[in-house]
MARKEKOL-655433 format. One record per residue: x, z, y of N, C-alpha, C, O in turn; residue in three letters; residue number from 1. Coordinates in Angstrom, 1 decimal. Atoms other than C-alpha are relative to their C-alpha. Example, Ala and Ser with C-alpha at 12.3 -4.5 7.8 and 13.67 -1.06 7.14 Angstrom:
<sites>
npx;npz;npy;capx;capz;capy;cpx;cpz;cpy;opx;opz;opy;res;n
0.9;0.0;-1.2;12.3;7.8;-4.5;0.9;0.0;1.2;1.9;0.7;1.2;ALA;1
-0.9;0.0;-1.1;13.7;7.1;-1.1;-0.8;0.8;1.1;-0.3;0.9;2.2;SER;2
</sites>
This chain:
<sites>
npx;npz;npy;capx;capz;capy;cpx;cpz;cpy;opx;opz;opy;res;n
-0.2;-0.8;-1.2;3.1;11.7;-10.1;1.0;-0.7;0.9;1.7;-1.7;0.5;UNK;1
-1.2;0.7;-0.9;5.4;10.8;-7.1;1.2;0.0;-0.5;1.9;0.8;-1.2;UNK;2
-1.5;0.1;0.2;8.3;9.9;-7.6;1.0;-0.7;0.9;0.8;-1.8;1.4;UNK;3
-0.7;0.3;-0.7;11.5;9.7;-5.8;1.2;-1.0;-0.5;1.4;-0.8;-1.7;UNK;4
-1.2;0.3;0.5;14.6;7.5;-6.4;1.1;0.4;1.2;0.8;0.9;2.3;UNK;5
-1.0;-0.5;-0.7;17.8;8.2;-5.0;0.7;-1.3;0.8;1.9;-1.4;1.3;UNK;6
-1.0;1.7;-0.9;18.2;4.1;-3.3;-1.1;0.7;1.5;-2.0;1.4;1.5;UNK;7
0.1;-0.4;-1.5;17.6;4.6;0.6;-1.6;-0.8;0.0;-1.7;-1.6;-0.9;UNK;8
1.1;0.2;-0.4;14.1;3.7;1.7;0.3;-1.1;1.3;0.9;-0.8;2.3;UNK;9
-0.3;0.2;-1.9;14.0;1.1;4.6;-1.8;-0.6;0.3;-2.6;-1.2;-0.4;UNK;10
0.8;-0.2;-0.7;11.4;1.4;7.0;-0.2;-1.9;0.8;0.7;-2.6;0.7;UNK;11
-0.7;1.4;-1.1;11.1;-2.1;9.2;-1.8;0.0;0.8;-3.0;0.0;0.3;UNK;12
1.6;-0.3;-0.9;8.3;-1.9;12.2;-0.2;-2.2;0.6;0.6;-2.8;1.3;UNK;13
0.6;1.1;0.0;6.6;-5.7;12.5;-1.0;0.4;0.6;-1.8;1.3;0.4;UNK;14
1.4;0.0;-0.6;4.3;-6.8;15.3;-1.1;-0.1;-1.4;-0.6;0.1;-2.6;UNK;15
1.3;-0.3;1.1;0.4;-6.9;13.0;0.0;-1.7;0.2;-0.5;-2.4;-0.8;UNK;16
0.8;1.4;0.2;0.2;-10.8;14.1;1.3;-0.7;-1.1;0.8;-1.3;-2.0;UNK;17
-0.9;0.1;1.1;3.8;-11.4;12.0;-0.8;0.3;-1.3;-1.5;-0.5;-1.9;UNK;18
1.1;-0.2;1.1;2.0;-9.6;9.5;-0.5;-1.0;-0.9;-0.2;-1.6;-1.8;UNK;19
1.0;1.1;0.7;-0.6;-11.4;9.0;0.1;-1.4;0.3;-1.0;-1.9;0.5;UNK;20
-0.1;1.2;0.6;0.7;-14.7;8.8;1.2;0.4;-1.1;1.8;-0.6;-1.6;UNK;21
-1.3;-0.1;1.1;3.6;-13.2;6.3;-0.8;1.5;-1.2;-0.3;2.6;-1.7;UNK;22
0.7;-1.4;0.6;0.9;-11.1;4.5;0.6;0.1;-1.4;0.8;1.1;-2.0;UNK;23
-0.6;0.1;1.7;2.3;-12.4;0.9;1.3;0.8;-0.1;1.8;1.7;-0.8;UNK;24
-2.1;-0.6;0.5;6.0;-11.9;1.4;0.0;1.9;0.4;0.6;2.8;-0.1;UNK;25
0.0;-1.5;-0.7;5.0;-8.4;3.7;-0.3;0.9;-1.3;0.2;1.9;-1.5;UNK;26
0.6;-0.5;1.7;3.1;-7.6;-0.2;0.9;0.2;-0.6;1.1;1.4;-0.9;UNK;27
-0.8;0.0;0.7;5.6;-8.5;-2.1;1.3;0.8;0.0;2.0;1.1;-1.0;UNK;28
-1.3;-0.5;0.1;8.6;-6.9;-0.6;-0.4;1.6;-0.1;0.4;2.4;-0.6;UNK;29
0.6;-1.2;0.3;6.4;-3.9;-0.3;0.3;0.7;-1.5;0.9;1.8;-1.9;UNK;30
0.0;-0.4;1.4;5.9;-4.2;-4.1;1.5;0.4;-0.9;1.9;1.2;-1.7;UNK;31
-1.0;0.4;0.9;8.9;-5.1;-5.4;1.6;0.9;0.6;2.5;1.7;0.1;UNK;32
-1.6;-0.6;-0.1;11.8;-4.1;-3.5;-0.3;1.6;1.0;0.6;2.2;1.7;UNK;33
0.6;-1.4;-0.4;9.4;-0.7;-2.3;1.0;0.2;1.4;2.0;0.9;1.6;UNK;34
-0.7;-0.3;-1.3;10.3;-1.2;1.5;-1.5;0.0;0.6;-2.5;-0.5;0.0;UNK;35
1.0;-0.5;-0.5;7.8;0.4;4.0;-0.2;-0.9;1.0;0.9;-1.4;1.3;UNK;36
0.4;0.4;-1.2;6.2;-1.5;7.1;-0.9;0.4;0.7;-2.0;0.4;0.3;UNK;37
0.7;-0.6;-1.2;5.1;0.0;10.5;-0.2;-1.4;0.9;0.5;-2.0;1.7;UNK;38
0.7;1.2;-0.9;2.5;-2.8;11.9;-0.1;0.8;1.3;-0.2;2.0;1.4;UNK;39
-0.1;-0.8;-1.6;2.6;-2.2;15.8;-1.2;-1.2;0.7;-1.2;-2.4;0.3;UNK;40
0.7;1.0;-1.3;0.2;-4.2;18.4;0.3;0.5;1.4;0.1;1.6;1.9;UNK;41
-0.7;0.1;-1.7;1.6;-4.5;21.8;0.6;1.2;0.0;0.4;2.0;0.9;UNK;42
-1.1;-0.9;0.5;4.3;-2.2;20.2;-0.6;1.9;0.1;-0.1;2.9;0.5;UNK;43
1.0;-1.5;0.8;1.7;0.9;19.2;0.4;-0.4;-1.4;0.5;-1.5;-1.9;UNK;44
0.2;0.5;1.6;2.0;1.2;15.6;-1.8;0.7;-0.3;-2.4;1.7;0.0;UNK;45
1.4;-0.2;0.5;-1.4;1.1;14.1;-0.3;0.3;-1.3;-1.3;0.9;-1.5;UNK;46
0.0;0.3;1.2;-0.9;0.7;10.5;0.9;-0.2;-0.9;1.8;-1.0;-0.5;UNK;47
-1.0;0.1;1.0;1.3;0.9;7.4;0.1;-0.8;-1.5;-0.8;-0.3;-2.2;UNK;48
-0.4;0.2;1.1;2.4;-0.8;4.4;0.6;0.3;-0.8;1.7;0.6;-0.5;UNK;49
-1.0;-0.6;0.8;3.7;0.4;1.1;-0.6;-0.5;-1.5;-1.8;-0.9;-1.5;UNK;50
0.1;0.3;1.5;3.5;-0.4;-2.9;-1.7;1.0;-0.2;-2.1;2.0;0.4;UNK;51
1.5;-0.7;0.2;-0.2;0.5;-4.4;0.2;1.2;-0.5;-0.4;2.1;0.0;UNK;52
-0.6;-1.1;0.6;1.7;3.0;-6.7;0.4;1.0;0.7;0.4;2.0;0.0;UNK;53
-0.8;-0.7;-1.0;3.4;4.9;-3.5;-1.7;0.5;0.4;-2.1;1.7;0.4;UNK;54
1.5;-0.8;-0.8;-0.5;4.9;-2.1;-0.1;1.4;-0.7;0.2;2.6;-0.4;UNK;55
0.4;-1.3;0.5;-2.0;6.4;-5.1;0.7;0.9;-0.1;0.1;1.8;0.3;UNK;56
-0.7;-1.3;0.1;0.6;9.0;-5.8;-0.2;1.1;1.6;-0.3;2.3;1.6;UNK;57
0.1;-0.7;-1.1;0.4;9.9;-2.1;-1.8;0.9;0.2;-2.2;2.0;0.6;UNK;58
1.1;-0.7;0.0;-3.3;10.2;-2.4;-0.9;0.8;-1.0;-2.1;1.0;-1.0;UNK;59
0.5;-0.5;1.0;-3.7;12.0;-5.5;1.0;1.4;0.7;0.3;2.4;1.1;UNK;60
-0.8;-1.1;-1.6;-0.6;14.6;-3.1;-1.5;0.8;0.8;-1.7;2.0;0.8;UNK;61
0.6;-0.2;-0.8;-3.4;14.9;-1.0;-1.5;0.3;-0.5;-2.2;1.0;0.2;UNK;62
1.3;-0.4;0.7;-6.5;15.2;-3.1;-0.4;-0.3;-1.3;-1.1;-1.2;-1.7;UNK;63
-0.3;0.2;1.4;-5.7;16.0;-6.7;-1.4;-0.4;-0.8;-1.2;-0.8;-2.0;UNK;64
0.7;0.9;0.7;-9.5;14.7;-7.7;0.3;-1.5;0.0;-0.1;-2.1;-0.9;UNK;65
-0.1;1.7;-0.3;-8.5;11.0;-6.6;0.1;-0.4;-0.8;-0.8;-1.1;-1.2;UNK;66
-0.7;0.4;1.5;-6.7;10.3;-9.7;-0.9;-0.7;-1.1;-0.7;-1.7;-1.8;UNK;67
1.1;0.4;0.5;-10.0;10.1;-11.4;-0.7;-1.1;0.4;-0.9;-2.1;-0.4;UNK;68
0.8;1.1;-1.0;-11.9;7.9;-9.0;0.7;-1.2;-0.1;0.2;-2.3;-0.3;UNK;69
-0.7;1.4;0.1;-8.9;5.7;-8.9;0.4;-0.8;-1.5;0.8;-1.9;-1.7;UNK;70
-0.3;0.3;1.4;-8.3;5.3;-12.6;-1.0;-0.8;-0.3;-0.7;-1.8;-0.8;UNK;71
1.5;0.1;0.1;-11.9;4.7;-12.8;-0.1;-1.7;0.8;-0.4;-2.6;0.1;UNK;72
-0.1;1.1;-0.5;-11.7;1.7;-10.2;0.7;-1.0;-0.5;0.5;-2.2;-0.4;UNK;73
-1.1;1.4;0.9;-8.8;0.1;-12.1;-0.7;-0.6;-1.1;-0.6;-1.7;-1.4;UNK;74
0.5;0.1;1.9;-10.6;0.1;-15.6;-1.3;-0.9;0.8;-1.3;-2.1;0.5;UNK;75
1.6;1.3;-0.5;-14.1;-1.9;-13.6;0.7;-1.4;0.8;0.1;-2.5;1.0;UNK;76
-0.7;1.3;-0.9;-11.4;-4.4;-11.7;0.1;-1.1;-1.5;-0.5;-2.1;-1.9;UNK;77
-0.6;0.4;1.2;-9.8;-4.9;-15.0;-1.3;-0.6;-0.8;-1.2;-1.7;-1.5;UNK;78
1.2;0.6;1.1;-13.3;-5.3;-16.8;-0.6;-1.2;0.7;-1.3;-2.2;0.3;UNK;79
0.9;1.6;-1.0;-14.5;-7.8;-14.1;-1.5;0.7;0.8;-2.6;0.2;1.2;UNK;80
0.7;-0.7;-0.4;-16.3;-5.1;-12.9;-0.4;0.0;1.6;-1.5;0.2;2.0;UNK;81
-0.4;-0.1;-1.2;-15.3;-5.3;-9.4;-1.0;-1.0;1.2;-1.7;-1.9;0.8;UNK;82
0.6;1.1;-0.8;-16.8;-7.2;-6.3;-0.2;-0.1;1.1;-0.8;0.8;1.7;UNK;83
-0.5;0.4;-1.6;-16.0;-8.6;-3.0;-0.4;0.8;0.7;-1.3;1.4;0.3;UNK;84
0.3;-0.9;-0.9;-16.2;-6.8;-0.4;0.1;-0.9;1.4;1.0;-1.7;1.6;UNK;85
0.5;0.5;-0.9;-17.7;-7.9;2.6;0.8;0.9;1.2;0.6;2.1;1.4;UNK;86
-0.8;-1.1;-1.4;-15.1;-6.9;6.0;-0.7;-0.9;1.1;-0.6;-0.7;2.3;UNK;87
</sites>
């Protein structure tokens, strides 16, 4: 379930073309040191970043079937189950 810690959260708002050329480190610090990013284009924010962990818990918050569905997607990644996705 969610969970809170009691270290301060920091927010940090990044143009989207930063971003995406700093998409690894923008991942990583997401992951690791669970800091949030508000992508902006021509200073709109459009889009967010956060830890995969932070998602699901947010969207299992929001629609206590998910939990299933997403469990379910890890276990076919994990098995090699998984497969590209055409954007």
């Amino acid at each position: 379930m969610f969970k809170m810690d009691t270290m301060a959260r920091i927010v940090r708002r990044i143009p989207i073309t930063k971003a995406r050329v700093n998409l690894g480190q923008v991942a990583r610090r997401a992951h690791i040191n669970r800091e949030y990013f508000i992508l902006e284009k021509d200073g709109i924010p459009v889009a967010g970043i956060l830890s995969a962990d932070e998602l699901e818990d947010y969207l299992e918050m929001q629609e206590p079937g998910l939990k299933a569905q997403i469990r379910k997607s890890s276990e076919e990644y994990h098995q090699g189950k998984s497969r590209n996705s055409a954007m």
